[in-house]
N, C-alpha and C positions, 0 to 999 in steps of 0.2 A: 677690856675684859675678854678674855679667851673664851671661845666657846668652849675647851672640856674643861674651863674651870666652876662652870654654874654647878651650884651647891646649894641647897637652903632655899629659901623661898622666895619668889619672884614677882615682880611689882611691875607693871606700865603706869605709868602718870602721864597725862595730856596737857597742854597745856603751860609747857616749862618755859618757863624766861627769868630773868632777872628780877629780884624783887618782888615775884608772887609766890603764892600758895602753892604752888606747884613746885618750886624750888626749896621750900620750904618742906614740904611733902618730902623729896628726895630724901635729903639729910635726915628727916624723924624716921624714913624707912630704913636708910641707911643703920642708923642706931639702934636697927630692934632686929639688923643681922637681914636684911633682904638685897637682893641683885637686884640692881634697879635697871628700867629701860625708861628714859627722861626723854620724853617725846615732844616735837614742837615743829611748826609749820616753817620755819629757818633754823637749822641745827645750829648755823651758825651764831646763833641769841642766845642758846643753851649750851653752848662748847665747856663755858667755866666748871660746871658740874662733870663733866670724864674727867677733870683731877680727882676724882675722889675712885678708885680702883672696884669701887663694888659700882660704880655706874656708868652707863653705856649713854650717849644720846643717840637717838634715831629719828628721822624725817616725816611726819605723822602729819596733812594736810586733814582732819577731817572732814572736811565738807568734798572732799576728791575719793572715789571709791576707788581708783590703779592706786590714790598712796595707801589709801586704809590697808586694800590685800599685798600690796607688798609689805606693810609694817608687820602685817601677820605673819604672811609670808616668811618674813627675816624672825620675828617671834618665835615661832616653831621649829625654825632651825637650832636659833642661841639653844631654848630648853632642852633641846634632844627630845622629842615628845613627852614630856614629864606634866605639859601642861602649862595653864599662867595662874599663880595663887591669889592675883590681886591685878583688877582693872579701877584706875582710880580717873572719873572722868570730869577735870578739873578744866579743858578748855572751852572758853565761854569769853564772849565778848558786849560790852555795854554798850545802851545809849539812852542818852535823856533828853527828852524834847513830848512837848503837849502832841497828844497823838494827831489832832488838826494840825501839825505843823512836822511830822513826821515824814522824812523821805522815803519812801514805799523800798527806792532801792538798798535803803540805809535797814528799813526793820526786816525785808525777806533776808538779809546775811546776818541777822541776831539770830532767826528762828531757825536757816539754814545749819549755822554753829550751835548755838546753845541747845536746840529742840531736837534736830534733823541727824546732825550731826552726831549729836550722844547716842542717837538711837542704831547710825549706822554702823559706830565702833563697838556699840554694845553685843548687835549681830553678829558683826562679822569675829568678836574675841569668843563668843560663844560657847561655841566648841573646845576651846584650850579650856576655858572655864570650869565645863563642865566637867572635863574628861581630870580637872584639878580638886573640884572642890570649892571651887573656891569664892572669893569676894568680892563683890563691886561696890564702889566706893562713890555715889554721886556726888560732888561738890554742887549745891544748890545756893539757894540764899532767902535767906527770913524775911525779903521783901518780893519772891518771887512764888509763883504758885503753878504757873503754866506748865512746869517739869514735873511738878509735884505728883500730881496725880494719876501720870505712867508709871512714874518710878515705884510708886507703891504698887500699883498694877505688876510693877516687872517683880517686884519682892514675893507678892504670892504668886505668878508664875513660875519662877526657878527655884521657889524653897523646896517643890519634889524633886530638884534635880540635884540638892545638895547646894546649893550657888545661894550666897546669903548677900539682900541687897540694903546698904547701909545709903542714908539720904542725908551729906551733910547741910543742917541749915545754918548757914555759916552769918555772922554777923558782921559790925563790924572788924575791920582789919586791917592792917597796916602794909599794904601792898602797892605797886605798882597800878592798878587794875585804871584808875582814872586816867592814867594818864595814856592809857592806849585805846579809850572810848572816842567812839567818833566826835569830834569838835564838835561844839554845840552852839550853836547857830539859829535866832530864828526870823522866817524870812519877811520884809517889809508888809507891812497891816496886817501882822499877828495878833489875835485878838488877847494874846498874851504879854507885849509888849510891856503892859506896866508893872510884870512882873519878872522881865528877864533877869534879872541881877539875882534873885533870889532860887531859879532855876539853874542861872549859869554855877551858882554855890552846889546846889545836887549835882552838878555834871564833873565837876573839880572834887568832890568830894570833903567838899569846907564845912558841910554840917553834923560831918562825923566828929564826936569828940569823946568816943566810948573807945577807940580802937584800941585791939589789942597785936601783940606782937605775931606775927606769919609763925617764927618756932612753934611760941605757945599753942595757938590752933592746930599745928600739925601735927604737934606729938599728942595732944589728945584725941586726934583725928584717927592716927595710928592705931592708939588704945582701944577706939570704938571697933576697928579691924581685926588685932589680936586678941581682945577680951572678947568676939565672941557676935559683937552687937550687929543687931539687925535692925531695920527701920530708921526711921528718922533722929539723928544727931544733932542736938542743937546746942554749936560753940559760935565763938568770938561775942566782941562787945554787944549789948541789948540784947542777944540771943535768948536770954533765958527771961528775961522783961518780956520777949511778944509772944516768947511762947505761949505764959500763964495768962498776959494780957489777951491774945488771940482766944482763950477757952476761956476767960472771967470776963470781961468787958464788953458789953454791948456793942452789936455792929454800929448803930449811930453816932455814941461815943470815938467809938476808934476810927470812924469816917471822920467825927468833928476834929480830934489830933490833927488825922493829915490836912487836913484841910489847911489849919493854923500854921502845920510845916510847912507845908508847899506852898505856902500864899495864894493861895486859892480863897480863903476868907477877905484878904485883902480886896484879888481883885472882884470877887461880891461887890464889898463894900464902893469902891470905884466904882463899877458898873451901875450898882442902885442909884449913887449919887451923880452919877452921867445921866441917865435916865431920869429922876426926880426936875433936872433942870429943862430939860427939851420935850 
């Protein structure tokens, strides 16, 4: 993409690789007429998407503040100072494991990425934002809530500024995302032991059976951005189940579910009958 060719409106996505939401994001932006900038901590995992003439990939370390300003950096250049119409903040990295059995080094690089991270690219696009108009796009998830409550925060801070901030609570979906979760692993005399197999399923992603397709999500993801929307967006599979569930259903009820999910009732059940005998 040439620099004097940017025309139309302008998109960052984070997070691009193969097989996610974020590549997926590309192509739905792509089709509603936007320049894309397809950002990812190796460009070289996101090369396939510069076949496509309306998008650029570019080198985006979030958790590194020299690559954040230099993506700016090079952002500010591409637009001619016109600004960025759309920050979509889609890199985020998982792990599953019983938080007694969590490696401290393993959760500071969730919170680094997913928390730390969103917050320092949101900073630093700031100013293009603002001086645009325009819209940031959280990629969340309807099992997560720790982002949650800034993001709304950030929504009524920049609505004086004209900056509308959309919160996708994404659901099931049909992406790459487990398979680049930290391996899950847990270590000898885990008081969770009798239930790793049912763990090791949440970490593979085997107890998903709602999902829906990365396109589908992303072109209404797109929709929630050119129609307008502001606050929380809630797509993919179950998305609209925990919404009404999370406002109608009793917090013990909806404790007692996960419970049954996670095998956590199970190992109760084990545990009392360990106990009952010694």
């Amino acid at each position: 993409m040439a620099q004097n060719s940017v025309r139309g409106p302008t998109v960052l996505i984070t997070g691009c690789g193969v097989g996610g939401l974020g590549a997926a994001l590309c192509n739905a932006f792509a089709d509603s007429g936007y320049l894309i900038f397809a950002a990812a901590r190796d460009p070289a995992k996101a090369a396939f998407l510069a076949r496509a003439p309306s998008c650029q990939v570019i080198a985006l370390d979030v958790t590194s503040k020299p690559s954040i300003d230099e993506c700016v950096s090079k952002i500010r250049q591409k637009t001619q100072g016109r600004g960025l119409d759309v920050l979509v903040n889609n890199a985020g990295v998982g792990l599953t494991a019983p938080l007694l059995d969590t490696s401290m080094d393993d959760a500071r690089r969730v919170f680094d990425v997913n928390v730390w991270g969103m917050l320092a690219v949101t900073q630093a696009f700031a100013p293009l934002l603002v001086e645009a108009k325009g819209t940031i796009l959280n990629v969340s998830s309807i099992a997560g809530a720790v982002r949650l409550a800034w993001q709304e925060t950030l929504r009524m801070e920049l609505a004086p500024l004209d900056v509308r901030v959309v919160t996708a609570m994404v659901g099931e979906v049909e992406t790459g995302f487990y398979g680049h979760a930290t391996p899950f692993s847990l270590p000898a005399g885990s008081y969770y032991k009798a239930i790793e197999a049912t763990i090791r399923k949440q970490s593979t992603g085997e107890l998903q059976v709602n999902n829906q397709k990365a396109e589908d999500v992303a072109r209404s993801l797109v929709k929630e951005v050119t129609g307008g929307g502001s606050g929380q967006a809630w797509h993919g599979g179950l998305a609209g189940t925990v919404k009404y569930a999370s406002w109608l259903v009793p917090t013990k009820i909806f404790e007692w579910l996960l419970h049954r999910n996670r095998g956590l009732s199970d190992l109760a059940e084990l545990n009392h009958s360990y106990g009952s005998q010694h």
